[in-house]
N, C-alpha and C positions, 0 to 999 in steps of 0.2 A: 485513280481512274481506271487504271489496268484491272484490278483483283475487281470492280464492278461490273464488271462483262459476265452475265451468267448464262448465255447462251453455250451449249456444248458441255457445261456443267453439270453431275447429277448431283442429287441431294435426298441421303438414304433417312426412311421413312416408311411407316405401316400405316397404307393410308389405301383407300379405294384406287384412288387415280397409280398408283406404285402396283397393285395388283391387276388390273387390265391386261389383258392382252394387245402388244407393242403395236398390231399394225391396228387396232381399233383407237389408240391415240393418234398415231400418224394419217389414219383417213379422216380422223376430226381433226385434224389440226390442220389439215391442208381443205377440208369443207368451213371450218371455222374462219380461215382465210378470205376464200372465195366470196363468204357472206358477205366480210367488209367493204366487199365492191360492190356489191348487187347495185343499191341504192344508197341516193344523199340523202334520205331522210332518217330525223331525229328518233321516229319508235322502232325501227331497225336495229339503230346503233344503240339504243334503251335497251332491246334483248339480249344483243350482243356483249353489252355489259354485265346484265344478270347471268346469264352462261357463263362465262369470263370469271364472274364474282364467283358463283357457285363452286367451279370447277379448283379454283384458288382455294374455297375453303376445304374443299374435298381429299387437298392432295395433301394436307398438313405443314405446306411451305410455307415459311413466315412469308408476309407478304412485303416486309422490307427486304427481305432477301430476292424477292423476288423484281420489286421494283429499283431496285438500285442498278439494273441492267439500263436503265430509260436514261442516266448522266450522260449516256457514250451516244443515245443520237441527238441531243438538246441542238446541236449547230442544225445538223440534216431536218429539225421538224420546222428550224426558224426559217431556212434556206425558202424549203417546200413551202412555207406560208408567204413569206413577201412574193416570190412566184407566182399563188394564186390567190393572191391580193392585186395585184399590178399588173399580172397579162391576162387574167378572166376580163372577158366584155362584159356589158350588163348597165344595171344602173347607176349613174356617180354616187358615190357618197365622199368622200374629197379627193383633193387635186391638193398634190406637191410639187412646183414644176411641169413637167411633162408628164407627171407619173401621176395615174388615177386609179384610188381603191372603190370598187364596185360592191355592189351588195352579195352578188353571184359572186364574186373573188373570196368575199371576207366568210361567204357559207363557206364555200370550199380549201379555204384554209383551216376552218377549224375541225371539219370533215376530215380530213386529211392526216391532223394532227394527232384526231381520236383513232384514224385507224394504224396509227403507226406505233403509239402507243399498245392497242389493244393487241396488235400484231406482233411484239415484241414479245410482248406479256404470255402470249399464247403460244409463242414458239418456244417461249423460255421455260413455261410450263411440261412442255413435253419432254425437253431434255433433261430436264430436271426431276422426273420423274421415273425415266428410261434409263438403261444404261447403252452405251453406245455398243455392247453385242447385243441385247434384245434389237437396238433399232437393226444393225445390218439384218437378223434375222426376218425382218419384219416386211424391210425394205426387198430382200432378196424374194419372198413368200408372195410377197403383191408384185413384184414385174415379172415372177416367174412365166406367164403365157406369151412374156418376150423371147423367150428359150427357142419359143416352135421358129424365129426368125434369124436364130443366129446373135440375138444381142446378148454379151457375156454378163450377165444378170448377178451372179457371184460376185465377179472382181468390181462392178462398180456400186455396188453394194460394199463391199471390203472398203472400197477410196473412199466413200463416202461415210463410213465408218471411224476410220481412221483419219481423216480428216476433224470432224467432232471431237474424237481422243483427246488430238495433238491441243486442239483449241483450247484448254485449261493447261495444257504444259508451256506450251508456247507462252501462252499469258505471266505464268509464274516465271519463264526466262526473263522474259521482259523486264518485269518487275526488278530480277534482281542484278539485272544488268544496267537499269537506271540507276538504281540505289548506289551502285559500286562506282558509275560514274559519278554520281552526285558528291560520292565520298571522296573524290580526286578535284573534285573544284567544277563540275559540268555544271553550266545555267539552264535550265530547260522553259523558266515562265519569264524571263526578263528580253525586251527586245522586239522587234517588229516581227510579220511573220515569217521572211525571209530568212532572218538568225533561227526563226525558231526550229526553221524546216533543216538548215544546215549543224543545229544544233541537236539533231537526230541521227545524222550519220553513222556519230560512233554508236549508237546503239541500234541501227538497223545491221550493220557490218559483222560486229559478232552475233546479234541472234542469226540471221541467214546462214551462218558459221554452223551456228548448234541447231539450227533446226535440217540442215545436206546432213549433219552428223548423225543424227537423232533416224535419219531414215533410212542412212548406208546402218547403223545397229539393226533397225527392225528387219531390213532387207535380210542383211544374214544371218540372223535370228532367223524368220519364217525359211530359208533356205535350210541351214542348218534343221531343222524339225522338218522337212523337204514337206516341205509345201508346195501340193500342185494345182491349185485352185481349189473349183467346188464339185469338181469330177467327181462321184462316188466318196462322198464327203457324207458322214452322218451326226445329226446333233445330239446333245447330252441332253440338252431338256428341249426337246422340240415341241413346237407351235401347237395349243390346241384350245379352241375356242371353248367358255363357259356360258351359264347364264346370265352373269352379269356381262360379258361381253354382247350378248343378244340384247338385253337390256340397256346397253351404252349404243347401242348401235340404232335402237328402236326412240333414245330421247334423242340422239343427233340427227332423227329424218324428222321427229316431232317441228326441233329446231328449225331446222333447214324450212319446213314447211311454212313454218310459222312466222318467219324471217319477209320469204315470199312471199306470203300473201298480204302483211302488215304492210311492206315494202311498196306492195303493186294497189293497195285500195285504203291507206290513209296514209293523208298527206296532211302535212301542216304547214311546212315553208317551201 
């Protein structure tokens, strides 16, 4: 379950979506987001899948590697659906009890379900595509007119970066701090949920261990190389926009449009 998490992961590849320019995936990924709200209805989230579909075939990710991220929210999508199955108003469709699933509940649970999927799918694509220095660069290049205010546009650019990093190391701790307890006698699937939360302990205790470790190294590491932020800081391959960047940017406003107006004049359910 651990090694399935592929967000924060890259996954090296000669592929269109690996050539892009990092802050033209990051403004689609975070427009591609925004999409899955706009609207509940079905030819929205029709597009939203072809975009999704396309961009998956585009990036040369197997797409089981890509979908195996989706194990780790299976509770969180079931959560969200009895949710908006039982507290949406609307029209009955049955009665458990006290507890009644509506028609507006049961759209909006599976509403819901598709956008958390597609949302997963889409953010995983990005990191999996990027490496976590293109994204800080990318990150740092688009808040840069935060500067004129005083916001340290660098350094959280840098956290946010290194955050990502850690997220594939972290995960392989885990892993083999489970394994090593498993090999001493630990139960981790036997037991109510109570055992199971306290049957975590020993393996939340030493990763917290190795992950204060892991960032007192990097700390004196970047010291040691005196690192003083992004002061008069210059890149090795810095940022520069192509045509097919003009071109990804020109089908993401197609989308976006296209999304809207399907969105706002057909309707089905």
């Amino acid at each position: 379950m651990i090694r399935e998490i592929t967000i924060g992961q890259y996954y090296q590849a000669d592929s269109v979506l690996h050539r892009l320019d990092p802050r033209v995936k990051l403004i689609a990924t975070i427009v591609y987001i925004v999409s899955l709200f706009l609207y509940r209805e079905p030819v929205p989230f029709l597009l939203a899948g072809i975009f999704l579909a396309v961009c998956v075939l585009l990036s040369k990710v197997p797409f089981f590697y890509i979908v195996r991220g989706l194990k780790t929210i299976v509770i969180l999508m079931l959560i969200t659906a009895v949710f908006n199955m039982f507290l949406t108003p609307g029209e009955t469709l049955m009665t458990f009890w006290k507890l009644t699933i509506t028609k507006e509940g049961l759209k909006a649970a599976v509403y819901m379900a598709i956008r958390l999927v597609m949302l997963i799918i889409g953010s995983s694509l990005m990191t999996l595509t990027t490496t976590p220095t293109q994204l800080t660069d990318a990150m740092e290049q688009l808040l840069r007119p935060l500067q004129k205010i005083k916001v340290p546009v660098h350094e959280i650019s840098m956290m946010m970066s290194i955050a990502l990093r850690f997220i594939p190391i972290l995960l392989e701790e885990t892993d083999k701090i489970m394994k090593a307890q498993m090999a001493r006698g630990a139960d981790f699937e036997s037991g109510n949920v109570i055992k199971r939360i306290k049957a975590m302990v020993p393996i939340l205790v030493p990763l917290f261990i190795s992950a204060f470790r892991r960032a007192n190294d990097l700390a004196m590491a970047m010291e040691a190389r005196c690192y003083q932020g992004g002061v008069g800081r210059t890149k090795m391959k810095p940022l520069k926009y192509h045509l097919r960047d003009t071109a990804s940017y020109l089908v993401l406003i197609a989308y976006l449009v296209l999304v809207i107006v399907t969105g706002k004049f057909i309707t089905f359910l």
